[in-house]
SEPA-918250 format. One record per residue (C-alpha): y, x, z. Coordinates in steps of 0.2 Angstrom, whole numbers, plus 5000, padded with zeros to 4 digits. Layout:
BEGIN
YXZ ...
//
This chain:
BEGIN
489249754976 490349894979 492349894969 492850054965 494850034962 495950124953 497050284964 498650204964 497750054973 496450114983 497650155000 498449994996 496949914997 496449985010 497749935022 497649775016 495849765020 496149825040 497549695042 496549545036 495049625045 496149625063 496849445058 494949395056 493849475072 494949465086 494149325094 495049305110 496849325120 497149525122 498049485134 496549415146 497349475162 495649455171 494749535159 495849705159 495649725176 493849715175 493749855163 495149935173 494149925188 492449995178 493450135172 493750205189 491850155195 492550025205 490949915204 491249805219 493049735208 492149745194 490849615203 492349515209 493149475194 491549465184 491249315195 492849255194 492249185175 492749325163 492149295146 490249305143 490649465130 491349545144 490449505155 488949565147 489849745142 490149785161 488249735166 487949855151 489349995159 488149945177 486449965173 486650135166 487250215183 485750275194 486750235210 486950045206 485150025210 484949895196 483149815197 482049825183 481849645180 483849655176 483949795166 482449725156 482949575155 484749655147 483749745135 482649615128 484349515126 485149645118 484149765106 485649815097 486649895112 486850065113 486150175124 484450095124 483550275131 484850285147 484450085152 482650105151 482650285160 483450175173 482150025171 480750145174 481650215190 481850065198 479749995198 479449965213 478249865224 479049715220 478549715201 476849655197 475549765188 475649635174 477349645170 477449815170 475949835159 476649695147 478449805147 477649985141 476249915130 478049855120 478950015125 477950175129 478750265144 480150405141 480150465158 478650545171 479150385184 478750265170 477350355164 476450355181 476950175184 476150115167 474650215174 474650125188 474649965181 473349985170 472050045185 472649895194 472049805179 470449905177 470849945159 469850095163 469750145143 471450135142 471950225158 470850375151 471850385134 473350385138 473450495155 473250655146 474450615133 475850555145 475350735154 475350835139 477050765131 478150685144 479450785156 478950745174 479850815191 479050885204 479050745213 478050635202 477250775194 476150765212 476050595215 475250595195 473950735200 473550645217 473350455208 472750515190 472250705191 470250645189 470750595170 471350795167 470450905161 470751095158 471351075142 472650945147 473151065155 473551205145 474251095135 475551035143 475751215150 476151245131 477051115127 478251175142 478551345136 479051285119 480251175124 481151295138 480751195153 480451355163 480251255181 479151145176 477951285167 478151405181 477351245191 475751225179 475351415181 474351375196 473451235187 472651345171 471351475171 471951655176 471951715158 473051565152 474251595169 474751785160 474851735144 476051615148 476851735163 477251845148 477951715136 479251635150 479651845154 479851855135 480951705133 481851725149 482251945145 481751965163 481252145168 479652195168 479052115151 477752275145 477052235162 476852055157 476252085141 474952215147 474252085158 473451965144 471951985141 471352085124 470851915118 472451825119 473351975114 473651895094 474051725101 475551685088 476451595102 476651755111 476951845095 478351715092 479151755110 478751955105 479851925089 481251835096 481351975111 481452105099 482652015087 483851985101 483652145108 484352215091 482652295087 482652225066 481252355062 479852295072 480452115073 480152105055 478552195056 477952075066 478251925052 477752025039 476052075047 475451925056 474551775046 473651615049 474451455054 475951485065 476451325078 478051265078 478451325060 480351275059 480651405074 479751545065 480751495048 482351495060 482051695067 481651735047 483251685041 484051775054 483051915052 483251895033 485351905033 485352045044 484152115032 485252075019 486852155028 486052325028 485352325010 483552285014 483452155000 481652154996 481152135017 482552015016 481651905002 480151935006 480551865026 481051685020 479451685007 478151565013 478751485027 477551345027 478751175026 478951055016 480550965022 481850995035 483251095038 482351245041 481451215025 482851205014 483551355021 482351455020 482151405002 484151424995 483951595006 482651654994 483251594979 484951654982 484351824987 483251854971 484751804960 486251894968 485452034974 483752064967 484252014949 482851904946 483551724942 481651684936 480851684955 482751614960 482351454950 480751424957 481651424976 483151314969 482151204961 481051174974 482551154986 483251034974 481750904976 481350964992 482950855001 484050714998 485450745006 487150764993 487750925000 485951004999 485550934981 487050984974 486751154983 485151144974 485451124956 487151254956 486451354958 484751324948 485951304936 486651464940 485151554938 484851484919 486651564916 485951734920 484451714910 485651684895 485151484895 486651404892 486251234890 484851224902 486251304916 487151144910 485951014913 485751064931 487651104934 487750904926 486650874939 487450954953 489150854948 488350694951 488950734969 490650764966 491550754983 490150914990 490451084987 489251134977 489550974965 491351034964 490851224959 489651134946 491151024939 492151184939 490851294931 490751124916 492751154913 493451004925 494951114935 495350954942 493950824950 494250654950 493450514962 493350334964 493350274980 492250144985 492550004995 491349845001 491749694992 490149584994 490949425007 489349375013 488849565018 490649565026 490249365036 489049415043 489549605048 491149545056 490149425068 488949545076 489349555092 489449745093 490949715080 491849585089 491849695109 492349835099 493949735094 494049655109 493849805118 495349885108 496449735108 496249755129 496449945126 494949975135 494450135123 493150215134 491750155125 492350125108 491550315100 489850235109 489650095097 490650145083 489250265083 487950155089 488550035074 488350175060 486650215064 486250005064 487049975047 485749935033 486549985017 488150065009 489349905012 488949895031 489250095031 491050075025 491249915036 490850025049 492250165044 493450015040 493149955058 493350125066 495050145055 495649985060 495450015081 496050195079 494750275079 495150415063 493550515070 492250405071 492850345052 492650515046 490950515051 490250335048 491250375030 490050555029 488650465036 488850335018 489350485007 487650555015 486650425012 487450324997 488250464987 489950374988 491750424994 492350295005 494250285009 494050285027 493150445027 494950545023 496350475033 498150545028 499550585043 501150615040 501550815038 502750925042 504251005025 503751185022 504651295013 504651284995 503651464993 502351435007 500751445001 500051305013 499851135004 499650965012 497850945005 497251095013 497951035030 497350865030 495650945025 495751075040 496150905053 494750825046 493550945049 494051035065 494450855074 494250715061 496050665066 495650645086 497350685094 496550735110 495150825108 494650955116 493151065111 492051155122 492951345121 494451245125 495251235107 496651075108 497150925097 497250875079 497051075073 496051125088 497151275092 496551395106 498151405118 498451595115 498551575097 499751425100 500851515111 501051685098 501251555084 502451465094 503451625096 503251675080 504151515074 505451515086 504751355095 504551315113 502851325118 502051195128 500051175131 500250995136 501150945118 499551015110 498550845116 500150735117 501050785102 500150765085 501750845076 501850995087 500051035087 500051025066 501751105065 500851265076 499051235068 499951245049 500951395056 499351475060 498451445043 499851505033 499851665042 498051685038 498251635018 499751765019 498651895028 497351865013 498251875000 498351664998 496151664997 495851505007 494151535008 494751685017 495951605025 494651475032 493451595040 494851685048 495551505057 493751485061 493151645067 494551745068 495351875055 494452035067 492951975059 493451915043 494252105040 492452185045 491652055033 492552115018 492252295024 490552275023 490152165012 491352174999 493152124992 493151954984 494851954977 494452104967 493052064962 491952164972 490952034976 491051864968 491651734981 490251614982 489251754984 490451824999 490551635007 488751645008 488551805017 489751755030 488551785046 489151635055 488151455052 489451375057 490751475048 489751475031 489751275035 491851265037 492351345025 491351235011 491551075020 493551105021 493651175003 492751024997 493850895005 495550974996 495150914980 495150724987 496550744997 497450814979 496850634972 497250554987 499050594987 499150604970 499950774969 499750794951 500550944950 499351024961 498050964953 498351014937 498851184941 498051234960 499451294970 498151394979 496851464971 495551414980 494151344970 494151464953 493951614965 492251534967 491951534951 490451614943 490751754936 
//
């Protein structure tokens, strides 16, 4: 069972619990010279040393993690017996996909047919070479029925190179027919493998080649697309797969008008649903931006899913868009409440009954906003189950933390030998691997306690990131707030009349980096705060500081001292409105500026702020902002800053108040 101790211990605890756990699953001597300069020697893709001192007797774990590191190259040319045999072994490694990509490579003659039959009938083929070797087999075997069923579906669903793509035809093309064909011609376009389709065009009836000619010109905005399109014949001309390319073109060409004419006058079954649903909302905001609100409701109405992100999407769009804009919190509670059993996710339940609970309050139903608000607060560490618990009178919300307690769970967790490399690994500081099966080991674990082992083992090899996530991962699943899932670092002194707290900036490092000193996004944003260089260097200036790109990865201080420099700027620029403040340090103040410009002022009421965090544009902005507001309060609890607790230093949540 799960213990759920008091504030003042739970931090106590905590470190408690990660000393014991080093003490107990460190199971031999990090200081295993051999062993180091194995791992040393893989690092650098020395693989002939790595050989050498695998030979030389390194300890069977390690031994069995650099085979692992082995097999997953291409050029190590491991045989498929080997890699085979590794997997079998070792169901539980990582990266299962790669080592069987590689296994299917390496068939060659030297396999029989029977063992390569045995192998797929146990794991169907992921790749084109495997596919065509499990083909093979099975005519060397004369299973004839079986050849015939399963060669169209490999053709129709696998990605094959050219390569193999003609050795398939040449040994298996008899079992094709033209619909296979087209099929897999489809299947192509859909899922943007544009070489591969350009390859089938030759393979499928004239009329099929334009259609699809004018799909890829569609999906690729090469010239000459009303040349395309006037190429299908009148008969494919309402094909919804080229009115889904149409649609896209158009929306991002700019052209709204006829984009949305296209959704709102084409009906019967529409393929890949969650892509239409995905244009719709699209369609639907910008709708909303320029006042359309009806078009903009009517756009995420009937989108025909039943689960998914897409779907629950589509349905808060269309709830929220009736209440806030349309004034019609009767249709609004219909779309919430069919959000609200639609998923299962906290953040997306709670989202649900706010604001079904919302729309109660704007029919004058009081009590029944209550039960659903009561609702939402059963997810108290999400946004939305905040805004309920704010909305109920609570100013202040207050978690337990949750932390495993059952021993035999813990016995036999801390001996799966997934758990004992990754300690050996960090005890040898060999990190490399670590983020692999820290990950690896959240998606194996069963139930809540193994969830926040998983954190507690991520914690303890220094791994604040991968704790954050295995810790989302349980609040995800379990509805719990694990310790692990909020680590604390020590901040810089501010003034006394900043406006920046400490709960606002551990919330803002655990959602740009999750606590990773060294990361380094993809736009190049560095270190704890994921600062752009730029913007270090002017805050830098602005503070009098030396600037130094290279302190942003090496120097946690420096890059929070800069980063915390940058978000008080943006709460000053904003008049002290973290959510403000937050969409600037994400997207930029430019475009936080035009935001309120256009669609309204929500420190003046203008617009309320829920309402305004909502239209922000940006998925991923929309995303920041709540998933860093959400976090302050448990940072609050977490340091037990009672002051600010009781009074909200910044005022960040009743601005998002209703109302």
């Amino acid at each position: 069972m799960l213990v759920r101790p008091t504030t003042r211990r739970v931090l106590a605890l905590f470190t408690a619990a990660v000393i014991a756990w080093g003490a107990s699953i460190n199971p031999a001597n990090a200081s295993d010279k051999n062993a180091r300069e194995l791992i040393a020697a893989a690092e650098k893709e020395n693989w002939a040393a790595v050989r050498q001192h695998r030979d030389r007797g390194v300890e069977p774990l390690i031994a069995k993690y650099a085979a692992w590191l082995d097999h997953q190259r291409a050029a190590a040319k491991s045989s498929f017996d080997d890699i085979t045999t590794f997997l079998a072994a070792n169901p539980d490694w990582p990266r299962a996909s790669e080592l069987r990509r590689n296994a299917e490579e390496a068939i060659d003659e030297t396999v029989s047919s029977e063992a390569v039959r045995t192998w797929f009938e146990a794991h169907p083929p992921i790749s084109g070479a495997g596919a065509l070797a499990h083909l093979d087999a099975l005519q060397a075997n004369g299973e004839r029925d079986r050849l015939a069923e399963l060669t169209p579906r490999y053709w129709r669903q696998l990605s094959i190179d050219r390569h193999t793509e003609t050795d398939f035809l040449r040994r298996h093309g008899a079992q094709l027919g033209k619909d296979d064909h087209r099929a897999r011609l489809d299947h192509l376009i859909w899922t943007q493998n544009h070489g591969a389709a350009q390859r089938m065009l030759r393979r499928v009836d004239p009329q099929t080649a334009a259609l699809a000619r004018a799909r890829i010109a569609l999906l690729r905005r090469t010239a000459g697309v009303d040349g395309a399109i006037a190429r299908v014949p009148d008969t494919m001309r309402d094909a919804p797969e080229l009115w889904y390319e149409r649609l896209r073109w158009r929306r991002r060409k700019g052209k709204d008008n006829s984009a949305r004419d296209i959704l709102f006058e084409l009906s019967g079954v529409r393929p890949q649903p969650h892509k239409w649903a995905t244009e719709s909302q699209i369609l639907a905001r910008r709708a909303l931006a320029d006042g359309h609100y009806s078009e903009a409701a009517r756009l995420v109405t009937g989108h025909g899913l039943s689960a998914g992100a897409a779907f629950a999407e589509s349905e808060f769009l269309a709830g929220w868009i009736q209440l806030s804009f349309l004034k019609a919190p009767n249709a609004a509670e219909n779309h919430f409440a069919t959000l609200y059993e639609g998923v299962r996710y906290p953040i997306s339940r709670a989202r649900g009954a706010f604001w079904k609970g919302r729309a109660a309050a704007a029919r004058g139903e009081q009590e029944h906003a209550r039960e659903w608000w009561q609702r939402a607060a059963e997810h108290p560490s999400t946004f939305y189950g905040q805004q309920a618990l704010f909305s109920l009178g609570t100013q202040a919300p207050r978690f337990e933390f949750a932390q495993p307690s059952d021993p035999v769970i813990r016995e036999t967790f801390v001996s799966h030998e997934l758990v004992v490399l990754v300690q050996r690994l960090h005890a040898l500081g060999a990190d490399a691997s670590l983020r692999t099966f820290l990950l690896h080991l959240s998606g194996l674990a069963k139930n809540v306690e193994e969830r926040l082992l998983v954190a507690q083992l991520a914690h303890e090899a220094d791994r604040p990131r991968e704790a954050v996530r295995a810790a989302k991962r349980a609040n995800q699943l379990d509805n719990i707030v694990g310790a692990a899932g909020y680590p604390l670092w020590p901040l810089p002194k501010r003034d006394a009349d900043t406006p920046l707290e400490d709960a606002l900036v551990l919330s803002v490092i655990r959602q740009e980096s999750g606590f990773d000193r060294t990361a380094i996004s993809r736009a190049g944003a560095r270190g704890m705060m994921q600062l752009m260089p730029a913007t270090a260097q002017q805050v830098a200036k602005g503070l009098s500081e030396p600037y130094n790109r290279s302190r942003l990865l090496t120097d946690p201080g420096y890059n929070i001292r800069l980063g915390g420099g940058y978000l008080e700027q943006m709460l000053k620029r904003f008049n002290g409105s973290a959510p403000l403040a937050l969409a600037a340090y994400n997207a930029g103040p430019h475009r936080v500026i035009r935001w309120v410009r256009e669609n309204g002022d929500p420190r003046t009421g203008e617009i309320d702020m829920l309402d305004w965090i909502e239209t922000i544009p940006f998925s991923e902005t929309r995303n920041y902002v709540q998933r860093v507001l959400e976090s302050v309060p448990v940072y609050r609890h977490l340091l037990s800053d009672t002051q600010l607790a009781e009074t909200g230093a910044i005022p960040i949540f009743n601005q998002a108040q209703s109302r």
